[in-house]
PDB file of the backbone (N, CA, C, O) and the ligand in Angstrom, with CONECT records:
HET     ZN  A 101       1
ATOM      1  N   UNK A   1      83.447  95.447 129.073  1.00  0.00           N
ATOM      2  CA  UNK A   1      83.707  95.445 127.630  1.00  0.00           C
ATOM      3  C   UNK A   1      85.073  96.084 127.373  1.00  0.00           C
ATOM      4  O   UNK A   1      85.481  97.090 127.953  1.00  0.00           O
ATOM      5  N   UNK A   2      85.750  95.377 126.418  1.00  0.00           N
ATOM      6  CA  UNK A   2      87.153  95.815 126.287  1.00  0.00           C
ATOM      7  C   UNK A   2      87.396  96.909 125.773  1.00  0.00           C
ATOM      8  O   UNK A   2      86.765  97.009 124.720  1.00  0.00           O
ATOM      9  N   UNK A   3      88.096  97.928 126.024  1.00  0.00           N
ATOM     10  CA  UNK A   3      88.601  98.863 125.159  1.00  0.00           C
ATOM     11  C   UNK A   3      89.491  98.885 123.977  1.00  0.00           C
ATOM     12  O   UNK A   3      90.640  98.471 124.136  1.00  0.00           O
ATOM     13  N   UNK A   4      89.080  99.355 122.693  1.00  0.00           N
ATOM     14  CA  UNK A   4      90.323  99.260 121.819  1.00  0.00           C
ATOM     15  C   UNK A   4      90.442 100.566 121.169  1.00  0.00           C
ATOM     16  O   UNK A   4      89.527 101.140 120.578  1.00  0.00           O
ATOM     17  N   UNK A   5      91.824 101.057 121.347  1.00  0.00           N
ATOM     18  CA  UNK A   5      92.201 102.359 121.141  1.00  0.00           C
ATOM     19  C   UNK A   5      92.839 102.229 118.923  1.00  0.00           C
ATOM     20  O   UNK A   5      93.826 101.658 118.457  1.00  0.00           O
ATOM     21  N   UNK A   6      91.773 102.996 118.221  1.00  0.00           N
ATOM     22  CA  UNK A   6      92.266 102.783 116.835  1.00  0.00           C
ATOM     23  C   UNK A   6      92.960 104.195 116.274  1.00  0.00           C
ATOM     24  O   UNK A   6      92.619 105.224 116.857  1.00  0.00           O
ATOM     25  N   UNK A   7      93.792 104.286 115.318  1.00  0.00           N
ATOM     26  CA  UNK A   7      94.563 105.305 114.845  1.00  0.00           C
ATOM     27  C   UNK A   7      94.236 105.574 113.683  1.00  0.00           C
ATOM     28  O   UNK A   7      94.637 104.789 112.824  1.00  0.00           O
ATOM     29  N   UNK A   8      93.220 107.022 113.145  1.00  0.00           N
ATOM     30  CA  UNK A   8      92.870 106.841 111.878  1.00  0.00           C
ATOM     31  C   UNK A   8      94.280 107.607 110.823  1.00  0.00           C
ATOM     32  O   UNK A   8      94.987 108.605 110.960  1.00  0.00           O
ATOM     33  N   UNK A   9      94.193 106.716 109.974  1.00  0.00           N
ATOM     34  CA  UNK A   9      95.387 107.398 109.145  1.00  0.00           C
ATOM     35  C   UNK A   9      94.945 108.427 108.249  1.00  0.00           C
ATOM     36  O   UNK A   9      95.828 108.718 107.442  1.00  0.00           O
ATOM     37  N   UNK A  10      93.533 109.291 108.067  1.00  0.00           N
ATOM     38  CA  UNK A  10      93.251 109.850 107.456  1.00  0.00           C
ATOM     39  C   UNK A  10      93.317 111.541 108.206  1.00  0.00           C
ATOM     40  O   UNK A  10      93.701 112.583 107.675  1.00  0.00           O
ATOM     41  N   UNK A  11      92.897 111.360 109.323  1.00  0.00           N
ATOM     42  CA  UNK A  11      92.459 112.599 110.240  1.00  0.00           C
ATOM     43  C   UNK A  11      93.852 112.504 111.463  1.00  0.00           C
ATOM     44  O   UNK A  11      93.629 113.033 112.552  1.00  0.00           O
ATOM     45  N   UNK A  12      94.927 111.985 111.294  1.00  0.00           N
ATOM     46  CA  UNK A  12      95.652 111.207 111.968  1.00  0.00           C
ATOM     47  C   UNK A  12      95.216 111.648 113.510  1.00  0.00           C
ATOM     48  O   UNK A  12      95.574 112.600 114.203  1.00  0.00           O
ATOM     49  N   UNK A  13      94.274 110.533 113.760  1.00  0.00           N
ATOM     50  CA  UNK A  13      94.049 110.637 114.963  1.00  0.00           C
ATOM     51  C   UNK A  13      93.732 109.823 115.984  1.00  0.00           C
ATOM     52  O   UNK A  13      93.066 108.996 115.361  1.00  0.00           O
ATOM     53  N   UNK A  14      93.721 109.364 117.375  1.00  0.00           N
ATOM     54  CA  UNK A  14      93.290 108.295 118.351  1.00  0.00           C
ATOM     55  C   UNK A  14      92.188 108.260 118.582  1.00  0.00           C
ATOM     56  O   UNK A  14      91.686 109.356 118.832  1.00  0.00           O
ATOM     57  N   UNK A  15      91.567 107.435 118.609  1.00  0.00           N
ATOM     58  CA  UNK A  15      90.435 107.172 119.327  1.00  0.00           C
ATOM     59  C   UNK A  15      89.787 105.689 119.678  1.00  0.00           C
ATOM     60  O   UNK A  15      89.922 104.758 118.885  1.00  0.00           O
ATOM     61  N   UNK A  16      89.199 105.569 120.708  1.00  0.00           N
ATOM     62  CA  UNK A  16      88.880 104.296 122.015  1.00  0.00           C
ATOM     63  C   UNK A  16      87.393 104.321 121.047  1.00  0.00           C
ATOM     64  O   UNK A  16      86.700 105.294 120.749  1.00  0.00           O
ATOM     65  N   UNK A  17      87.231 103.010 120.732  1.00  0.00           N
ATOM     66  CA  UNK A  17      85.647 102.768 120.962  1.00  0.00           C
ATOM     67  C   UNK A  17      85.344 100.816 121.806  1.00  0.00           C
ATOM     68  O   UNK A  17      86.031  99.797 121.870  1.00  0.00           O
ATOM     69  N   UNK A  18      84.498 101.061 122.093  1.00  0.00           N
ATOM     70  CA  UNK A  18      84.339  99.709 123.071  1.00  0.00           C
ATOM     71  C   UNK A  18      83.454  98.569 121.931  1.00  0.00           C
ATOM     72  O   UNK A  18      82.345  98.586 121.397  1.00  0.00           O
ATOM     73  N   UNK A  19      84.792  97.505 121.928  1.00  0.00           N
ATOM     74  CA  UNK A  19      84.189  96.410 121.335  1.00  0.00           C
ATOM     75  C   UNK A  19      83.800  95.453 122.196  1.00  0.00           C
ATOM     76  O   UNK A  19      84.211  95.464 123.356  1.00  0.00           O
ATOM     77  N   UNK A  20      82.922  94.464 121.717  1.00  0.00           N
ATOM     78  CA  UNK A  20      82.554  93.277 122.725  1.00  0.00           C
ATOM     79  C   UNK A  20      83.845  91.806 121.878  1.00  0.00           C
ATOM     80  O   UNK A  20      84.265  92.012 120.739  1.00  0.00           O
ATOM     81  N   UNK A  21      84.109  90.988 122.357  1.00  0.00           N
ATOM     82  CA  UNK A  21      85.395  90.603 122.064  1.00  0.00           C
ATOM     83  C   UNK A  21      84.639  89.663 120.535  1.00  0.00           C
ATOM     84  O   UNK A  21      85.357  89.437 119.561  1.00  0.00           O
ATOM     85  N   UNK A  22      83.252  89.246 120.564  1.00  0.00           N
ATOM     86  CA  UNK A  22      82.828  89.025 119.547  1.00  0.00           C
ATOM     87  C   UNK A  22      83.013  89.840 117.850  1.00  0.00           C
ATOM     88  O   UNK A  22      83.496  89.453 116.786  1.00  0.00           O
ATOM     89  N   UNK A  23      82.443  90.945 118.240  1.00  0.00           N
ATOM     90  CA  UNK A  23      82.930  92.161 117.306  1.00  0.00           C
ATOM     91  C   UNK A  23      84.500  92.240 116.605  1.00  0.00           C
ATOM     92  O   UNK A  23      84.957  92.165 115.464  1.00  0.00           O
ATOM     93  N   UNK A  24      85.001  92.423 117.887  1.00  0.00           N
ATOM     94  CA  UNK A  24      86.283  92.421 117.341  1.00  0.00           C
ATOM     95  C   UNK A  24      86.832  91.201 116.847  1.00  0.00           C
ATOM     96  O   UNK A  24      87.721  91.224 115.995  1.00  0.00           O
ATOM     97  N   UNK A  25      86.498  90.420 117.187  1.00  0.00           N
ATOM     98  CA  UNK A  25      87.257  88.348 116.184  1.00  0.00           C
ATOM     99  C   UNK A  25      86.560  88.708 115.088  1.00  0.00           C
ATOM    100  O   UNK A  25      87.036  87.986 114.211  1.00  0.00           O
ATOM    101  N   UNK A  26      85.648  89.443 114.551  1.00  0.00           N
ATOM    102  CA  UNK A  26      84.994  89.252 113.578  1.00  0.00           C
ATOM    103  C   UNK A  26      85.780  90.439 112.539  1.00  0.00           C
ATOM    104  O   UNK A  26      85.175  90.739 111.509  1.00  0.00           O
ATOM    105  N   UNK A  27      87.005  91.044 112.796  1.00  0.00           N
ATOM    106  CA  UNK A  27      87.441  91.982 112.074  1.00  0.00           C
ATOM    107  C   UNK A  27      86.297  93.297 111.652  1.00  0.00           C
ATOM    108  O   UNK A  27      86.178  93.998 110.647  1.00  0.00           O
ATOM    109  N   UNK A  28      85.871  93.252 112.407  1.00  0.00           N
ATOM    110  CA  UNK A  28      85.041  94.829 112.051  1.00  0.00           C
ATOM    111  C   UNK A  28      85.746  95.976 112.620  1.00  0.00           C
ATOM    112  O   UNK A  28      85.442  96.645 113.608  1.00  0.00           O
ATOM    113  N   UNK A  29      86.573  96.070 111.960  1.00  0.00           N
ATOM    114  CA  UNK A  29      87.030  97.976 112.468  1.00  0.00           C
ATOM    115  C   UNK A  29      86.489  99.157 112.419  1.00  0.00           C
ATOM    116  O   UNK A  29      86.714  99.828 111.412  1.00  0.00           O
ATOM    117  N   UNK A  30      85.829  99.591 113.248  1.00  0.00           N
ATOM    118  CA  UNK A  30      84.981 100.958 113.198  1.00  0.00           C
ATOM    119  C   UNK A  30      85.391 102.128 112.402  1.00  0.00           C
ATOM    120  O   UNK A  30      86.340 102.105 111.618  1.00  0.00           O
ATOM    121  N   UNK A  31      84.699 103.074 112.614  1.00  0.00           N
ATOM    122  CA  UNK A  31      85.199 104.193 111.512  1.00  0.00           C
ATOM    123  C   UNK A  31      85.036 105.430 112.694  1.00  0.00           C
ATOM    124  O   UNK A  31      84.286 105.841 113.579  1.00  0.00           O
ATOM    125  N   UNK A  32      86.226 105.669 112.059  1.00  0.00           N
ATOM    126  CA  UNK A  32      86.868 107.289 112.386  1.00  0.00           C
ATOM    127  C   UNK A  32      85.892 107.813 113.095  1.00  0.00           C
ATOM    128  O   UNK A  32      84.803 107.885 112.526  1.00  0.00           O
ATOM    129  N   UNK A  33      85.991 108.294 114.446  1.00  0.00           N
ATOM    130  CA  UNK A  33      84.775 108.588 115.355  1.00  0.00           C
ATOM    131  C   UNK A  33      84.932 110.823 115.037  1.00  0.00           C
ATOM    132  O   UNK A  33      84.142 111.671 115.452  1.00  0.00           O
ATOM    133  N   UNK A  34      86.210 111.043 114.210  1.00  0.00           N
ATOM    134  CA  UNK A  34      86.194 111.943 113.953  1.00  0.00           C
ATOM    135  C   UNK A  34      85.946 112.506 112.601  1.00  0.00           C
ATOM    136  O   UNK A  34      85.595 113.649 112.306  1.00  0.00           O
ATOM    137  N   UNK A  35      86.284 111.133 111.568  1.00  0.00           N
ATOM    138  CA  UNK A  35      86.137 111.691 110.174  1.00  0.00           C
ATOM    139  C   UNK A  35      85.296 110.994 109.629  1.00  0.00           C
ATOM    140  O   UNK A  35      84.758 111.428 108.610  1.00  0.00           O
ATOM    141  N   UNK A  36      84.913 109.615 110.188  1.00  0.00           N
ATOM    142  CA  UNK A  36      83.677 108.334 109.784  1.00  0.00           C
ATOM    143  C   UNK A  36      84.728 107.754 108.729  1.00  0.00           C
ATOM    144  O   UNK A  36      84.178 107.083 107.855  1.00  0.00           O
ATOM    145  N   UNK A  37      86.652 107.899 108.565  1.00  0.00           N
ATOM    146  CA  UNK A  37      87.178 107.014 107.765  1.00  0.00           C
ATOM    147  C   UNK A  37      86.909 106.074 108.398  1.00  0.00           C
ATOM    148  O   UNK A  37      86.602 106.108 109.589  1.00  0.00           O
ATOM    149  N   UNK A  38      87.004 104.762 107.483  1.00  0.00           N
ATOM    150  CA  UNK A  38      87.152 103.520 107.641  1.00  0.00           C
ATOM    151  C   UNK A  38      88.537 103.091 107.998  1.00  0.00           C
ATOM    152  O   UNK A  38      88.873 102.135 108.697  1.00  0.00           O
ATOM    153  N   UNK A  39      89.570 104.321 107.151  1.00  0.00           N
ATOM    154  CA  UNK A  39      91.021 103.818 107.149  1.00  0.00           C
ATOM    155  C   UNK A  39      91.853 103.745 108.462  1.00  0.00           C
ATOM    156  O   UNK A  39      92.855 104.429 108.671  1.00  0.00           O
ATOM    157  N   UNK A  40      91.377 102.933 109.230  1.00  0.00           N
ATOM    158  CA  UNK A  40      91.776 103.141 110.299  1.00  0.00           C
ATOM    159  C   UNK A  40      92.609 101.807 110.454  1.00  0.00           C
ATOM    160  O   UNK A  40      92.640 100.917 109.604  1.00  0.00           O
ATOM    161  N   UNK A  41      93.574 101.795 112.194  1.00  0.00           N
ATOM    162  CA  UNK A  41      94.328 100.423 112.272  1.00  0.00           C
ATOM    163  C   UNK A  41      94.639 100.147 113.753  1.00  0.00           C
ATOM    164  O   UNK A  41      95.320 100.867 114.483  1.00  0.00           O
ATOM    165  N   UNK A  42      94.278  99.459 113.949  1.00  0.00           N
ATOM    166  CA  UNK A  42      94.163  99.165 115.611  1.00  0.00           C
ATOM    167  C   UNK A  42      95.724  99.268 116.269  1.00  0.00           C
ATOM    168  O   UNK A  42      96.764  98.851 115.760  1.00  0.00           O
ATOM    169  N   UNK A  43      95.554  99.924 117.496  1.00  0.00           N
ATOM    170  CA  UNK A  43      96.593 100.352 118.145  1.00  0.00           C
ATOM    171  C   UNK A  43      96.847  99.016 119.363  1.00  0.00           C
ATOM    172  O   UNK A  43      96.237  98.854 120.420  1.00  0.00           O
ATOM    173  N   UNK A  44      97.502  98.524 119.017  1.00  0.00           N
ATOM    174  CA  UNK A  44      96.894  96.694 120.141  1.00  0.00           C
ATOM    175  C   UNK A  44      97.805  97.183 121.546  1.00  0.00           C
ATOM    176  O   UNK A  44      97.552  96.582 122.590  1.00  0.00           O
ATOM    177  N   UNK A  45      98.711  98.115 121.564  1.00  0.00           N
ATOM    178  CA  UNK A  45      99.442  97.830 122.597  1.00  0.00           C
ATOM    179  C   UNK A  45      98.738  98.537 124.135  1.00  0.00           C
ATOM    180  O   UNK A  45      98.993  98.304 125.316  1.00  0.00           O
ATOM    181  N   UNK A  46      98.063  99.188 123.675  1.00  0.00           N
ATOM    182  CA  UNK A  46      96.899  99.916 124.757  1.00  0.00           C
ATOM    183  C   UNK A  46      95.777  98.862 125.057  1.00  0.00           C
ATOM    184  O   UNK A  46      95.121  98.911 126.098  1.00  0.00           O
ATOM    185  N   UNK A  47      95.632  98.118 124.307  1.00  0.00           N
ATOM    186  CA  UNK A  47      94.639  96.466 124.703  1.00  0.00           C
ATOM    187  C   UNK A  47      95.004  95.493 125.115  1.00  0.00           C
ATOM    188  O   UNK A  47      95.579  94.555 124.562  1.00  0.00           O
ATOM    189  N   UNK A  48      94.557  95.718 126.568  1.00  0.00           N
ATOM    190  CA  UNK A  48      94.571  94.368 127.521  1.00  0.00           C
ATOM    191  C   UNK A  48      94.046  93.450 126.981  1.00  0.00           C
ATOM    192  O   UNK A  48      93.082  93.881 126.349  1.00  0.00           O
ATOM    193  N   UNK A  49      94.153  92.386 126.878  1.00  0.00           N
ATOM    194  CA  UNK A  49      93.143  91.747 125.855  1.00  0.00           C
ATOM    195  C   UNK A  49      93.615  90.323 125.957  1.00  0.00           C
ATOM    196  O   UNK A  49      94.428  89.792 125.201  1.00  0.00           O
ATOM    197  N   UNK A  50      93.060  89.816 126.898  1.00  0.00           N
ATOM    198  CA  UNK A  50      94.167  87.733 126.779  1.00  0.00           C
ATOM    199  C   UNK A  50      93.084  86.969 126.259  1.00  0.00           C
ATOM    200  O   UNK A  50      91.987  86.810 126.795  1.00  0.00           O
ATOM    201  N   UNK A  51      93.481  86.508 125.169  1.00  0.00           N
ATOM    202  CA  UNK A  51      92.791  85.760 124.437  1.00  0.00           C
ATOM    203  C   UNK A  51      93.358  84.370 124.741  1.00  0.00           C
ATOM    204  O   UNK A  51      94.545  84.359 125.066  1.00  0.00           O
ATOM    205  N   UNK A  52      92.798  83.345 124.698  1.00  0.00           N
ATOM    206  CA  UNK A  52      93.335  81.612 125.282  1.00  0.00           C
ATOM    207  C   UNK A  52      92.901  80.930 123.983  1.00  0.00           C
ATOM    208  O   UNK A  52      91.825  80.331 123.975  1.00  0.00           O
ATOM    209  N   UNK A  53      94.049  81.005 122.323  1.00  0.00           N
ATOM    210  CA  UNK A  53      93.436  80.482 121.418  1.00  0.00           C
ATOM    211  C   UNK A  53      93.818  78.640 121.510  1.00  0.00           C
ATOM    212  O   UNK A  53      94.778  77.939 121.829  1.00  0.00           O
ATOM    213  N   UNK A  54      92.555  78.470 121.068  1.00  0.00           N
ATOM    214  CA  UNK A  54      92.080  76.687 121.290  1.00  0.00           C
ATOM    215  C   UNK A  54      92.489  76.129 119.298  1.00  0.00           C
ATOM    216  O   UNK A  54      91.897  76.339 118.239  1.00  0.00           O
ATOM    217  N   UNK A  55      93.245  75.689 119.517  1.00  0.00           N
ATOM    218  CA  UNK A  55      93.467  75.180 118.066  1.00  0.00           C
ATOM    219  C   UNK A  55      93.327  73.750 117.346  1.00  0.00           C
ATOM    220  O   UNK A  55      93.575  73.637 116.146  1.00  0.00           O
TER     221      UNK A  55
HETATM  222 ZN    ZN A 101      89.671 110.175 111.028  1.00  0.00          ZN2+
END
């Protein structure tokens, strides 16, 4: 399961939670594993992540 490292802008802080790649296409961004903000914003450059989009 992939890792995605998010940056909350409230508590300004990092944190990894493990999405399944479903989860994440579906735009669900977790919440602040330190403050439970929502305001958070994905850090993509720490995510390996090859997606093969079919158009
Ligand atoms: Zn926070």
């Amino acid at each position: 399961m992939p890792a995605y490292t998010y940056y909350c802008n409230d508590c300004k802080k990092e944190f990894t939670v493990y999405l399944t790649m479903t989860e994440h296409e579906k735009g669900n961004p977790p919440v602040c594993t330190e403050c439970g903000s929502k305001n958070v914003v994905a850090e993509l450059s720490s995510a390996t992540v090859i997606t093969s989009k079919k158009s």
